[in-house]
N, CA, C and O of each residue as an XYZ file, in Angstrom:
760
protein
N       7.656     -6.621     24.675
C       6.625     -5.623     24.589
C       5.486     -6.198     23.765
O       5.746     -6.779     22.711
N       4.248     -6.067     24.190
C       3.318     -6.454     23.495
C       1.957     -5.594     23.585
O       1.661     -5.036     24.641
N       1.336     -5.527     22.716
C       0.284     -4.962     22.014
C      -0.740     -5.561     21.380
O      -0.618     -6.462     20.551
N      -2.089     -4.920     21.878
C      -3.441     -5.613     20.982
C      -3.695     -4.779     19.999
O      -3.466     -3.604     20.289
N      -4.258     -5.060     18.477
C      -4.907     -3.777     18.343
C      -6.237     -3.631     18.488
O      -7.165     -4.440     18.491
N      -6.145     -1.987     18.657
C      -7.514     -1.681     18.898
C      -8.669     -1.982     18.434
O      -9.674     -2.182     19.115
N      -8.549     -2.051     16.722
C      -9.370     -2.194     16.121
C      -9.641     -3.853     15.731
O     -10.692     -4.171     15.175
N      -8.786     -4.689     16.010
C      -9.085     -6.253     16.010
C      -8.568     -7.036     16.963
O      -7.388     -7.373     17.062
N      -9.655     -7.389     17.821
C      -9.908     -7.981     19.316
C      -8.687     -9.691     19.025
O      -9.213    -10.385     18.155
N      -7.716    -10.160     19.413
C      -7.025    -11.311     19.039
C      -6.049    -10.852     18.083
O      -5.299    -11.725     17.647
N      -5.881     -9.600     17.633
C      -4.562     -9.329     16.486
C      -3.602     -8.840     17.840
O      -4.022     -8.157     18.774
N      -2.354     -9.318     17.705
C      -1.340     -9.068     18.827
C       0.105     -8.407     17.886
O       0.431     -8.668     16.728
N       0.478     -7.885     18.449
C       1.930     -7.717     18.211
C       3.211     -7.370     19.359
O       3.039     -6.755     20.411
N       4.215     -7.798     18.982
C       5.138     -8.365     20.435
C       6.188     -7.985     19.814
O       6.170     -8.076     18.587
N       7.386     -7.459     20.484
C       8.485     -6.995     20.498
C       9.446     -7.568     21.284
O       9.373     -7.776     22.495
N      10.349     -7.815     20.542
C      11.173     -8.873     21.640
C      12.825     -8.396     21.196
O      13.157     -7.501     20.418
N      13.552     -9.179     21.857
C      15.427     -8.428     22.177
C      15.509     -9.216     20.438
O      16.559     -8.757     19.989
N      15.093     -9.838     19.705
C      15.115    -10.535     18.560
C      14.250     -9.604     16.945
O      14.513     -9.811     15.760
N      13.583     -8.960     17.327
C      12.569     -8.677     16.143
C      11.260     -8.402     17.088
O      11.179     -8.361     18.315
N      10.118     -8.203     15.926
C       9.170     -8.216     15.953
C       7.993     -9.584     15.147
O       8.067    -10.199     14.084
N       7.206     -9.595     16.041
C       5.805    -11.230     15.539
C       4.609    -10.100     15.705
O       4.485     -8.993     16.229
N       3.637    -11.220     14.796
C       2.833    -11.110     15.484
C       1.388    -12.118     15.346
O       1.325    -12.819     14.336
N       0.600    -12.168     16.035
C      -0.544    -13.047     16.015
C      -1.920    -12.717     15.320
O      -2.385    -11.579     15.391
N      -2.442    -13.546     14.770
C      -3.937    -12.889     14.767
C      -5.044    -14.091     15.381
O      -6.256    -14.211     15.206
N      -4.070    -14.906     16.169
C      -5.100    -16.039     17.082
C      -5.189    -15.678     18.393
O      -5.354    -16.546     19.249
N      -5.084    -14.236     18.746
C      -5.243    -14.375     20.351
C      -3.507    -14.630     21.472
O      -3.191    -14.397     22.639
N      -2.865    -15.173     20.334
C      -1.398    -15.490     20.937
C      -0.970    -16.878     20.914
O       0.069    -17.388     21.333
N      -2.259    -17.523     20.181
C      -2.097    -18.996     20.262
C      -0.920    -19.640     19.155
O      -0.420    -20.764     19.204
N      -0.658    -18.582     18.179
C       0.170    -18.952     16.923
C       1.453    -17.600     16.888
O       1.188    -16.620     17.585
N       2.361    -17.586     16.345
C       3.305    -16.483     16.163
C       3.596    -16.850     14.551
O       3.592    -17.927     13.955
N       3.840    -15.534     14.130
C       4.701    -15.308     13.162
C       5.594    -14.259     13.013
O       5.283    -13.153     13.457
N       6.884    -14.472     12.337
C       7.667    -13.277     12.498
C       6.947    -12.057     11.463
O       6.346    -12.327     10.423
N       7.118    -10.947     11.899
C       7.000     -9.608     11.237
C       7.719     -8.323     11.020
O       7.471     -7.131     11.202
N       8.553     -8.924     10.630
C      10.110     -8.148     10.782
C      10.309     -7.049      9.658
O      10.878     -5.957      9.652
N       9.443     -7.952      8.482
C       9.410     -6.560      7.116
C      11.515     -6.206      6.996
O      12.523     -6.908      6.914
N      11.251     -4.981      7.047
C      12.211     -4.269      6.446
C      13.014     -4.209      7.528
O      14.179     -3.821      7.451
N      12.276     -4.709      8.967
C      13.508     -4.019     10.461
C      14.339     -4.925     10.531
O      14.234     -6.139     10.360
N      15.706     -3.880     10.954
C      16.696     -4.342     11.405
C      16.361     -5.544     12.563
O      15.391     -5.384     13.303
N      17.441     -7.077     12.711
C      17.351     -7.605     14.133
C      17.891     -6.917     14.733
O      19.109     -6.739     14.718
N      16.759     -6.153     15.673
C      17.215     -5.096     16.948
C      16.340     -5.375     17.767
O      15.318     -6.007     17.499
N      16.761     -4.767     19.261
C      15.531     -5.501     20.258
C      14.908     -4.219     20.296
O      15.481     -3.152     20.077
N      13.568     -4.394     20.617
C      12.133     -3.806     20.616
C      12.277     -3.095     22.353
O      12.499     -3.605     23.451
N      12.055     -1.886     21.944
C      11.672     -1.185     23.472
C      10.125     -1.232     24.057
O       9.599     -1.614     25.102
N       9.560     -0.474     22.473
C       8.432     -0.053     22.924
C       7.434     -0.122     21.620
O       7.850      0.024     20.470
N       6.243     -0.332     21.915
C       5.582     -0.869     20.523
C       4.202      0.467     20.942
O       3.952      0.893     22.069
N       3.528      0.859     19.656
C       2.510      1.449     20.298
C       1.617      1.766     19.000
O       2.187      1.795     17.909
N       0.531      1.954     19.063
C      -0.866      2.441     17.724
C      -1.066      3.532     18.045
O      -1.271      3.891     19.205
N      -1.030      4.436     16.796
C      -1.628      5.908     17.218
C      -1.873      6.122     15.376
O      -1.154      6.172     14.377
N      -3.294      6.199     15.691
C      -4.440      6.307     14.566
C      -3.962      5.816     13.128
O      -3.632      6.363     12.076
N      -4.072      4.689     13.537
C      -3.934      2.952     12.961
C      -2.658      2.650     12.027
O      -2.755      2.108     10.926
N      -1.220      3.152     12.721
C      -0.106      3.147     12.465
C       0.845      2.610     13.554
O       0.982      3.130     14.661
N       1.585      1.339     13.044
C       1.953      0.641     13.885
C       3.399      1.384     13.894
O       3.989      1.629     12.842
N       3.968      1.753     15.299
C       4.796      2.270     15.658
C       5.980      1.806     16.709
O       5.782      1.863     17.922
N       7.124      1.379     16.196
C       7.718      0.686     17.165
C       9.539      1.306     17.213
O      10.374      1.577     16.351
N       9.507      1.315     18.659
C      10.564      1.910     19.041
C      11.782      0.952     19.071
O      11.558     -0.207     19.420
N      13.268      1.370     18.686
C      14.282      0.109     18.807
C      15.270      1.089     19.473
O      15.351      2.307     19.632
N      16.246     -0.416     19.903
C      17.309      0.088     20.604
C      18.170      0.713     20.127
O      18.694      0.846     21.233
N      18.883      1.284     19.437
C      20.240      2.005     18.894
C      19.308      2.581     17.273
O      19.837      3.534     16.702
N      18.114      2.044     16.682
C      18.279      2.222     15.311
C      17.031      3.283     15.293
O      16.864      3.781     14.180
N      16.076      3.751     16.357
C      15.254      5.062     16.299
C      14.056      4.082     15.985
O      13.838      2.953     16.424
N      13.237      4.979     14.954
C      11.984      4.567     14.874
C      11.718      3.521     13.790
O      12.558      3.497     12.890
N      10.764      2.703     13.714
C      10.442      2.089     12.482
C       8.652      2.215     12.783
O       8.104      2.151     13.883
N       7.850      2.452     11.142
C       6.565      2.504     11.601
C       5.931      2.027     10.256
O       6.329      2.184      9.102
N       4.543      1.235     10.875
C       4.231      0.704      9.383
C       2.724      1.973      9.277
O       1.835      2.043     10.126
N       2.788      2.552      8.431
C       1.864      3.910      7.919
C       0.352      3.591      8.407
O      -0.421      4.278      9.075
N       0.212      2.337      7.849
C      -1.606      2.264      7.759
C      -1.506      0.651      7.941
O      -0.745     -0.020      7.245
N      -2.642     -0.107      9.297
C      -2.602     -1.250      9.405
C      -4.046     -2.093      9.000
O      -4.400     -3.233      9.300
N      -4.783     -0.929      8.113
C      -6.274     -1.574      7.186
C      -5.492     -2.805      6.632
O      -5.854     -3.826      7.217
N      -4.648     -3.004      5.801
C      -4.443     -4.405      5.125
C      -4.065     -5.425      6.411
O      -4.537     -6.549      6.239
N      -3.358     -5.272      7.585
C      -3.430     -5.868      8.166
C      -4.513     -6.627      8.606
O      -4.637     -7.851      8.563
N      -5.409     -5.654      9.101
C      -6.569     -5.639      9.831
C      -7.042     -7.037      8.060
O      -6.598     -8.184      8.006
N      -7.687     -6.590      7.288
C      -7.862     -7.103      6.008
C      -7.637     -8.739      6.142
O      -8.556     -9.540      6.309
N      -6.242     -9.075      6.037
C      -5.441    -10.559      6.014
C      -6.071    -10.792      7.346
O      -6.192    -12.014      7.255
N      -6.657    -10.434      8.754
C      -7.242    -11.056      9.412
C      -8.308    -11.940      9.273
O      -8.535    -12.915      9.990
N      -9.093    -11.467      8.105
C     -10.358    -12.258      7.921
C      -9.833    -12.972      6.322
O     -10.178    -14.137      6.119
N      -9.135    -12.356      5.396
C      -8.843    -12.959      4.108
C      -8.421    -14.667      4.430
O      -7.974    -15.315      5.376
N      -8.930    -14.954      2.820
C      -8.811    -16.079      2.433
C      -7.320    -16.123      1.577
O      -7.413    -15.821      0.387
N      -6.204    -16.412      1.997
C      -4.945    -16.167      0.666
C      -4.999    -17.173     -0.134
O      -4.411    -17.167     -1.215
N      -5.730    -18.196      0.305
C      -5.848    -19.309     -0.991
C      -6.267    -18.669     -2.564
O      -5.912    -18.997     -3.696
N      -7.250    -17.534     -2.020
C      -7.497    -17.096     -3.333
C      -6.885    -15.954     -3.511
O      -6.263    -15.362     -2.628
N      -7.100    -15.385     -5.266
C      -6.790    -14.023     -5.033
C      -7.878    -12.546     -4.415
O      -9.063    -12.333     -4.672
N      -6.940    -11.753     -3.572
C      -7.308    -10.908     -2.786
C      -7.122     -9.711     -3.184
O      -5.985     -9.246     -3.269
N      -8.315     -8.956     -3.520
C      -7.792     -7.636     -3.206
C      -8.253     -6.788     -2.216
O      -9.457     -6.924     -1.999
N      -7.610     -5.841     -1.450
C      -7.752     -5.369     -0.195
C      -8.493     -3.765     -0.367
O      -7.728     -2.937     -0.862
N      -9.482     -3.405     -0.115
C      -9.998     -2.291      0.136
C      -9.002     -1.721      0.448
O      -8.212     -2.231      1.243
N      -8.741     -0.171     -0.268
C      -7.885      0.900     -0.209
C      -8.371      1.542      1.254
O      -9.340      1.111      1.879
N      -7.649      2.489      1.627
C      -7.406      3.041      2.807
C      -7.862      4.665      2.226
O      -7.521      5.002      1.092
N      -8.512      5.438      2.959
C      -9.075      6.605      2.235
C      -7.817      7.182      1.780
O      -6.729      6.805      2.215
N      -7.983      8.224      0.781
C      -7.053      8.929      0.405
C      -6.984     10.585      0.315
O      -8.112     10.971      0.009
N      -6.458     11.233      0.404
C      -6.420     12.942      0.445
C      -5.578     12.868     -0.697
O      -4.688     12.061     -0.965
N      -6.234     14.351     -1.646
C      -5.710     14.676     -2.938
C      -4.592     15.387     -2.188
O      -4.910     15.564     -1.012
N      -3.058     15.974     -2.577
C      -1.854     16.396     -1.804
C      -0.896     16.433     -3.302
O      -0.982     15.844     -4.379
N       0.047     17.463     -2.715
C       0.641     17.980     -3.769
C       1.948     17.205     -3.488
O       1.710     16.471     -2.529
N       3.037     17.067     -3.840
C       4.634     16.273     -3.642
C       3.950     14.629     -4.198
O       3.138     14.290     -5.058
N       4.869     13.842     -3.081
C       5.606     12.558     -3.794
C       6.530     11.977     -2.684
O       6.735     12.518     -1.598
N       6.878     11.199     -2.966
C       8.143     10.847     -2.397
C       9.200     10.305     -3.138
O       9.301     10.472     -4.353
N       9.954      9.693     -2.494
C      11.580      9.821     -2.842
C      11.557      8.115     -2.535
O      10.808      7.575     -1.721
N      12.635      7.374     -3.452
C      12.758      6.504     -3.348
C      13.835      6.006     -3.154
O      14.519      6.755     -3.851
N      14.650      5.168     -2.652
C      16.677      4.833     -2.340
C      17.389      5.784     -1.660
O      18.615      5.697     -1.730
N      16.844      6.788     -0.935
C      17.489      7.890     -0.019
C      18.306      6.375      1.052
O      18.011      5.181      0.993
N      19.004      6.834      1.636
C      19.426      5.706      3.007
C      19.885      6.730      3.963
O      20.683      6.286      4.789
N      19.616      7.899      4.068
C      19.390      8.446      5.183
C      18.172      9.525      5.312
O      18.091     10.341      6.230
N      17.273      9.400      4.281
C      15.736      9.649      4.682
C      14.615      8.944      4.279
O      14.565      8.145      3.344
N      13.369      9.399      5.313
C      12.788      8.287      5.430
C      11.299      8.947      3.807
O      10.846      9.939      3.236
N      11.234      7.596      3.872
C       9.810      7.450      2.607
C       8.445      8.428      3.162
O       7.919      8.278      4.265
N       8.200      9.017      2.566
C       6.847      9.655      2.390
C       5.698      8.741      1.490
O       5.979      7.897      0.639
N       4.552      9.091      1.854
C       3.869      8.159      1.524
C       3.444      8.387     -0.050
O       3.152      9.567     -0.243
N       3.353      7.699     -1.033
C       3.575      7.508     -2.405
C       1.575      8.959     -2.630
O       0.416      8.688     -2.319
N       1.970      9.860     -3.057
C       1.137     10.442     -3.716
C      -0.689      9.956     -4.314
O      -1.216     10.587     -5.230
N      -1.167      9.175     -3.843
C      -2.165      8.608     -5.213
C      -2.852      7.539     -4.212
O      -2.452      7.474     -3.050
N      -3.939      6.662     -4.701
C      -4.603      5.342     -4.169
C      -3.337      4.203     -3.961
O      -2.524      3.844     -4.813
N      -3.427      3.855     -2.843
C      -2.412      2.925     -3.082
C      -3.460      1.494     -2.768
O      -4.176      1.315     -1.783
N      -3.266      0.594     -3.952
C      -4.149     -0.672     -3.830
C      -3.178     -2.140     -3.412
O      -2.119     -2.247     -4.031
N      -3.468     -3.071     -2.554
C      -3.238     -3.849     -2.254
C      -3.895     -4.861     -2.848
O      -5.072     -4.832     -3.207
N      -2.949     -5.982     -2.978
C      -3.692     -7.269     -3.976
C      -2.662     -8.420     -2.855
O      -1.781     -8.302     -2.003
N      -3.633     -9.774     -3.672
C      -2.435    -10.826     -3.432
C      -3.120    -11.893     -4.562
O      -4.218    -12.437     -4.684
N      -1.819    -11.880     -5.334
C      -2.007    -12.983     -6.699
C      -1.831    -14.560     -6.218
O      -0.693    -15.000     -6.382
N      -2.645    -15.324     -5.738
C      -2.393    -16.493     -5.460
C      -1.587    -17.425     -6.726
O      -0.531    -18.051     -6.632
N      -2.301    -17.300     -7.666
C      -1.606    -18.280     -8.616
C      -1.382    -17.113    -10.207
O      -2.355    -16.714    -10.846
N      -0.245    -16.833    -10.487
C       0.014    -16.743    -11.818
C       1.201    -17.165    -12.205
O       2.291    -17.541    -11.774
N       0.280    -16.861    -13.699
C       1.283    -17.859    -15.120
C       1.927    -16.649    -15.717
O       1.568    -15.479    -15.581
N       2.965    -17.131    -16.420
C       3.492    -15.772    -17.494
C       2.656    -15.167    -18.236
O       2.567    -13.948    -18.387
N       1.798    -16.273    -18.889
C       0.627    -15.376    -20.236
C      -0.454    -14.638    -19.299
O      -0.980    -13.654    -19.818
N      -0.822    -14.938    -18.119
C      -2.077    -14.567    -16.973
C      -2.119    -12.660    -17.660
O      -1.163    -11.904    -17.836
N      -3.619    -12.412    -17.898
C      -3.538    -10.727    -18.042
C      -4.582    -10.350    -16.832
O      -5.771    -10.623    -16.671
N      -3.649     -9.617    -16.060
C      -4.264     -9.072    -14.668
C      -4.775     -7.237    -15.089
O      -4.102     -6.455    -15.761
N      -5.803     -7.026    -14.601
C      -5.793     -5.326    -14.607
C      -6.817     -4.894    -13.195
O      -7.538     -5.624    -12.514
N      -6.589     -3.664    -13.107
C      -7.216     -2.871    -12.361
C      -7.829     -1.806    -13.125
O      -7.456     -1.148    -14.096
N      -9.090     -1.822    -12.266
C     -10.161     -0.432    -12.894
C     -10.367      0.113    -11.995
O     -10.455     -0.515    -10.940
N     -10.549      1.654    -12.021
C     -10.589      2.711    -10.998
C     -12.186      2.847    -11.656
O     -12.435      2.781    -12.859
N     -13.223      3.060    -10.529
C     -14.760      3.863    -11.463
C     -15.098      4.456    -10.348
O     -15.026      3.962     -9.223
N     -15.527      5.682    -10.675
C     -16.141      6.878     -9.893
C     -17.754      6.550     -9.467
O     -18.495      5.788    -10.089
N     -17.991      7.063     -8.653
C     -19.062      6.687     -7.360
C     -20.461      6.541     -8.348
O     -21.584      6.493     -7.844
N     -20.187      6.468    -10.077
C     -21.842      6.317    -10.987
C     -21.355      4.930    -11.486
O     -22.080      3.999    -11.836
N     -20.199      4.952    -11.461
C     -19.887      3.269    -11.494
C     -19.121      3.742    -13.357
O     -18.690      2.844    -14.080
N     -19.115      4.574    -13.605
C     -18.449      4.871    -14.955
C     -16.513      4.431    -14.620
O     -16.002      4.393    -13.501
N     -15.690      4.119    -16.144
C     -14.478      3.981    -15.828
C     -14.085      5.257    -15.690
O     -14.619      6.121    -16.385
N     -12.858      5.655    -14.556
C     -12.065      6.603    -14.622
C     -10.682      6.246    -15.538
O     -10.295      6.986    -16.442
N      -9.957      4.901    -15.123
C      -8.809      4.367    -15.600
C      -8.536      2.878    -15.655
O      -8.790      2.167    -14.683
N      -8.170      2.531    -16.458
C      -7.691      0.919    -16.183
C      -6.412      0.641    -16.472
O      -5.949      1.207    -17.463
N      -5.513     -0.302    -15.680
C      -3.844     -0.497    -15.836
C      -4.004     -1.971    -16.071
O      -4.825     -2.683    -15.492
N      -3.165     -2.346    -16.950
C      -3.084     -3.520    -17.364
C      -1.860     -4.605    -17.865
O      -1.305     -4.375    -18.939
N      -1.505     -5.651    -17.152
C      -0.203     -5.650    -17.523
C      -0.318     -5.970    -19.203
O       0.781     -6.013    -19.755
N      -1.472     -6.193    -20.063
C      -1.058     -5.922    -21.347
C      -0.972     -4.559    -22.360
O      -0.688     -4.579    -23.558
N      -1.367     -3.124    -21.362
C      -1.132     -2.344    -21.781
C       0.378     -1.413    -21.608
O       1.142     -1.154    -20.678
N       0.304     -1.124    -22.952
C       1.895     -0.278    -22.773
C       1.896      1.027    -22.319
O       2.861      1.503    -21.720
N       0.698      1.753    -22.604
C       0.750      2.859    -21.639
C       0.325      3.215    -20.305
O       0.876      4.034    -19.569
N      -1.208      2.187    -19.941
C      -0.893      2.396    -18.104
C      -0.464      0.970    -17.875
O      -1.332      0.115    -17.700
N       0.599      0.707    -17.866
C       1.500     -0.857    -17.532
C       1.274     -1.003    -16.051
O       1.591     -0.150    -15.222
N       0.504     -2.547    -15.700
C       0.717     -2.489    -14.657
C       1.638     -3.907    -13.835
O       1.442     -5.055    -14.235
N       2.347     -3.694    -12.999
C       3.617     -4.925    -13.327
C       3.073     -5.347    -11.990
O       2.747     -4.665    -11.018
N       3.054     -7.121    -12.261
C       2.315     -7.867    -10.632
C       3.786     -8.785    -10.672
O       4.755     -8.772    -11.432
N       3.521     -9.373     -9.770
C       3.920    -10.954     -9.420
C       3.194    -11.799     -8.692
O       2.110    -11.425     -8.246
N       3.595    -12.867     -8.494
C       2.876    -14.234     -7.573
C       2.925    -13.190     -6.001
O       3.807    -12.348     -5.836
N       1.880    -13.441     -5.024
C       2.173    -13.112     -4.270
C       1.586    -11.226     -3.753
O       1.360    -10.434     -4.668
N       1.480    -10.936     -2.807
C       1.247     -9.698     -2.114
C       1.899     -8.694     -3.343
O       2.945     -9.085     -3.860
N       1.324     -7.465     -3.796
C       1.560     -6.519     -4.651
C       1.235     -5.241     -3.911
O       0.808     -5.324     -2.759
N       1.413     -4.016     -4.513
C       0.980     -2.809     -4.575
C       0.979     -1.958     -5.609
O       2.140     -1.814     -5.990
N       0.241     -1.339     -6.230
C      -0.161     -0.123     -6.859
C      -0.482      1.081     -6.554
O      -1.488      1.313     -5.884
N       0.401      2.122     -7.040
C      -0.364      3.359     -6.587
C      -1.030      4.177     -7.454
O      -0.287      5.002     -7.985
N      -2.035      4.225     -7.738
C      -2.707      5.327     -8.669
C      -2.297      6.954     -8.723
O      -2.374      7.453     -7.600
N      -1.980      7.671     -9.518
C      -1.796      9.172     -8.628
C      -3.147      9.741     -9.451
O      -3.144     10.818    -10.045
N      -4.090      9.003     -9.398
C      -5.336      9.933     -9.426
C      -6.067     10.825    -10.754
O      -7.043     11.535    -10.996
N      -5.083     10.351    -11.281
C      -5.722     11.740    -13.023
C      -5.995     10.817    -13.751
O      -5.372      9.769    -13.914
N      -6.910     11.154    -14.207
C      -7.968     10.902    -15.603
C      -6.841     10.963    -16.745
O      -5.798     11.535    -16.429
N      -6.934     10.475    -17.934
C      -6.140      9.745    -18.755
C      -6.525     11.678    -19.717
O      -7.662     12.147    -19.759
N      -5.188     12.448    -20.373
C      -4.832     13.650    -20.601
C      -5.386     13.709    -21.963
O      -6.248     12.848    -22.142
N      -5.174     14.388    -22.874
C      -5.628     14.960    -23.676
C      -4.844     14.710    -24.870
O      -3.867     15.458    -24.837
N      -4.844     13.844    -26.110
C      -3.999     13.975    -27.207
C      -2.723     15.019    -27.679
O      -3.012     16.198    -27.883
N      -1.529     14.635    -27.821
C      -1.410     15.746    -28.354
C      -1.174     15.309    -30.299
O      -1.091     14.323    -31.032
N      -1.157     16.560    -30.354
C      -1.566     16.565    -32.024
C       0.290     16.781    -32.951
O       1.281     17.313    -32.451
N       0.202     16.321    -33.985
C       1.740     17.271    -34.319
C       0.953     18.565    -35.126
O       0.067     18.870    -35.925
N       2.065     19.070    -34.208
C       2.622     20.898    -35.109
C       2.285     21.360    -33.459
O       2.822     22.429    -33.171
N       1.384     20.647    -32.199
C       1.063     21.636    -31.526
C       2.398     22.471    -30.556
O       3.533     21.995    -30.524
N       2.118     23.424    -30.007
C       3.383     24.399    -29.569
C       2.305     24.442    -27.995
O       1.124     24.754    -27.850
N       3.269     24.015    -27.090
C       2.815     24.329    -25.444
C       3.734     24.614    -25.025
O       4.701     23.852    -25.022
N       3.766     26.065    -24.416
C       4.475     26.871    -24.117
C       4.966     25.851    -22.557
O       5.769     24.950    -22.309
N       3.756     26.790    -21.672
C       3.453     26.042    -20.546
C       2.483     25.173    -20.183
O       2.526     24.533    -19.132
N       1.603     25.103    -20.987
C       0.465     24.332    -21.160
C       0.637     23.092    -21.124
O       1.627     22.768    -21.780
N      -0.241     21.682    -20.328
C      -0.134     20.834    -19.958
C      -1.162     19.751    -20.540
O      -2.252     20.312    -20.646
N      -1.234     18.503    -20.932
C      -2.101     17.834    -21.892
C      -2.397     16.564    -20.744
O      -2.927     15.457    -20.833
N      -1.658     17.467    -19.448
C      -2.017     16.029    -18.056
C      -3.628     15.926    -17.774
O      -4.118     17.027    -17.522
N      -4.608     14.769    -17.763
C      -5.509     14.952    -17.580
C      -5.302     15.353    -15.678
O      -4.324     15.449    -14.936
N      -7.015     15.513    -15.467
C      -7.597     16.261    -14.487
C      -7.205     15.052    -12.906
O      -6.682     13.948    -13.062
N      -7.521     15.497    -11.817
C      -7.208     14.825    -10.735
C      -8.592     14.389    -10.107
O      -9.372     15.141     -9.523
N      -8.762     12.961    -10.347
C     -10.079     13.056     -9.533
C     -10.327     13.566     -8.405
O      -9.487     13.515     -7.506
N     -11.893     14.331     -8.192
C     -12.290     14.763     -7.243
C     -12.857     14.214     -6.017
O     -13.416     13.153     -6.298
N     -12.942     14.469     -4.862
C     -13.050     13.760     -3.454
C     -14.284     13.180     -3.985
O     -14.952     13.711     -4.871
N     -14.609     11.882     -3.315
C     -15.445     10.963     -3.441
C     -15.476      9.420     -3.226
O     -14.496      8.779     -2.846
N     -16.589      8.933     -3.481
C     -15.585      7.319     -3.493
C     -14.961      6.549     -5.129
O     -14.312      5.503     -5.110
């Protein structure tokens, strides 16, 4: 089974009695793209609003959510380090669940950012800054900070932001009943 996508003219993906590949030369090169799937053979492969969706024999569905980073590593350089334009996001209430093995992942709450660390060292201090559309900081994670910690390795990463502005002190003696010291959720924008 094979597939172009829509949105990048030479990105291929192919389904075979073995796994899943795929190309971004037109078909001139393969690589496997197997991720997390079982070796099962491929029925049916298909895109529906830019979620790669592929059908298997005995094991049901497998689907990759959002294929912007794909699309992304088409033109990226991995020699260097990369980071990948986020995928829009909707503010939404829940979460998901993580180590279930008989349900499936919901998509993580918050910005989810894509990187790829070409070269680090142990001492290397990596961070991310979130800034709202005046260019002011909203948040920064850092793997030398202890309270927004942010943990990388060599290689393809992810982060998910869940979106709130850094909360409100609390003081001693204070008493919160129900009251919450979580800062605010940023508002739609870029």
């Amino acid at each position: 089974m094979l597939r172009e996508d829509p949105k990048r003219k030479g990105l291929l993906y192919a389904g075979t009695e073995i796994g899943m590949y795929i190309s971004f030369n037109d078909g001139k090169d393969w690589k496997p793209f197997q991720l997390n799937l079982p070796i099962v053979p491929i029925t049916d492969v298909t895109i529906k609003d830019n979620n790669l969706i592929v059908a298997t024999q005995g094991r049901s569905l497998w689907m990759i959510d959002d294929l912007s980073v794909i699309h992304q590593l088409y033109d990226a350089d991995l020699s260097k380090t990369v980071v990948f334009k986020p995928k829009d996001t909707y503010r939404m209430r829940g979460g998901s669940r993580k180590g279930s093995k008989t349900n499936g992942t919901n998509h993580p709450n918050g910005v989810m950012t894509y990187f790829n660390l070409k070269d680090l060292k142990e001492d290397d201090k990596v961070s991310l800054t979130y800034f709202d559309i005046k260019g002011d900081t909203i948040k920064t994670f850092s793997t030398s900070d202890k309270k927004n910690k942010l943990k990388v390795k060599k290689g393809a990463n992810q982060f998910v932001w869940d979106m709130t502005y850094d909360g409100a002190e609390k003081l001693d003696g204070m008493i919160l009943w129900w009251a919450s010291l979580d800062g605010p959720k940023a508002i739609p924008g870029t």
